[in-house]
C-alpha positions in Angstrom: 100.7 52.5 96.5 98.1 54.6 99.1 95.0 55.2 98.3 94.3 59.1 97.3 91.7 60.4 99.8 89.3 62.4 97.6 87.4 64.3 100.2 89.0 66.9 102.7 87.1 69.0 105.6 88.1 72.6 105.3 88.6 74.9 108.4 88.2 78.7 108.3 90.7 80.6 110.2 88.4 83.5 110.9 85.1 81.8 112.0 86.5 78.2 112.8 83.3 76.6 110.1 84.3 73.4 108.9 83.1 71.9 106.1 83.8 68.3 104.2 84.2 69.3 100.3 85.5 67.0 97.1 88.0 68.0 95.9 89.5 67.7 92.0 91.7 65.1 91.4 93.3 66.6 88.4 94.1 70.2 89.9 94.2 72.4 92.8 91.7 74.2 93.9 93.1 78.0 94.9 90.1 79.9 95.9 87.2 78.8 98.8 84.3 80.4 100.1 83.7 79.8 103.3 79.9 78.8 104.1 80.2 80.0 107.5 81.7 83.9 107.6 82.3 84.4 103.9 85.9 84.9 103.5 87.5 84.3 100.5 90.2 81.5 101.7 93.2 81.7 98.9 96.6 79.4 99.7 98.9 79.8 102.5 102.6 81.5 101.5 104.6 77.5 99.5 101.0 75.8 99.7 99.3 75.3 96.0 95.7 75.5 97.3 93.2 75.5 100.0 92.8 72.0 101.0 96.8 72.0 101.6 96.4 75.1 103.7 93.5 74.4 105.5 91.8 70.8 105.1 92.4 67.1 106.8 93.9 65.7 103.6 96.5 67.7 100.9 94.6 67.6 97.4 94.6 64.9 95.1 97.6 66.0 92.9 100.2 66.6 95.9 99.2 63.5 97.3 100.1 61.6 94.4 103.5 63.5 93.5 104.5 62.4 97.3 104.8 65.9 98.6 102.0 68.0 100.3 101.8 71.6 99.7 103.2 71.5 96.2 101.9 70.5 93.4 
């Protein structure tokens, strides 16, 4: 069994500021302030949150049910 990755660095599509962030490991995160421009960041169209639209890493939750971008 993989280890869950429990940080994730964001990237805004409309400034391009990234920033590393925790995320919960017992839910998805669906909104995101962006510290550089800020845009309220909400999911992609099929993604449950932000860090599965826009981080390194998909959160916690779709990481351990094996399938990024839904929870």
């Amino acid at each position: 069994m993989s280890t869950v990755q429990i940080e994730s660095t964001l990237s805004c599509p409309a400034c391009g500021h990234r920033k590393t962030e925790r995320m919960p490991t017992d839910a998805c995160q669906y909104l995101y302030d962006c510290a550089g421009c800020g845009i309220l960041l909400k999911p992609k169209e099929g993604d449950c949150c932000v860090f599965c639209s826009y981080g390194t890493a998909p959160c916690p939750p779709a990481q351990k049910h094996g399938r990024p971008n839904s929870c």
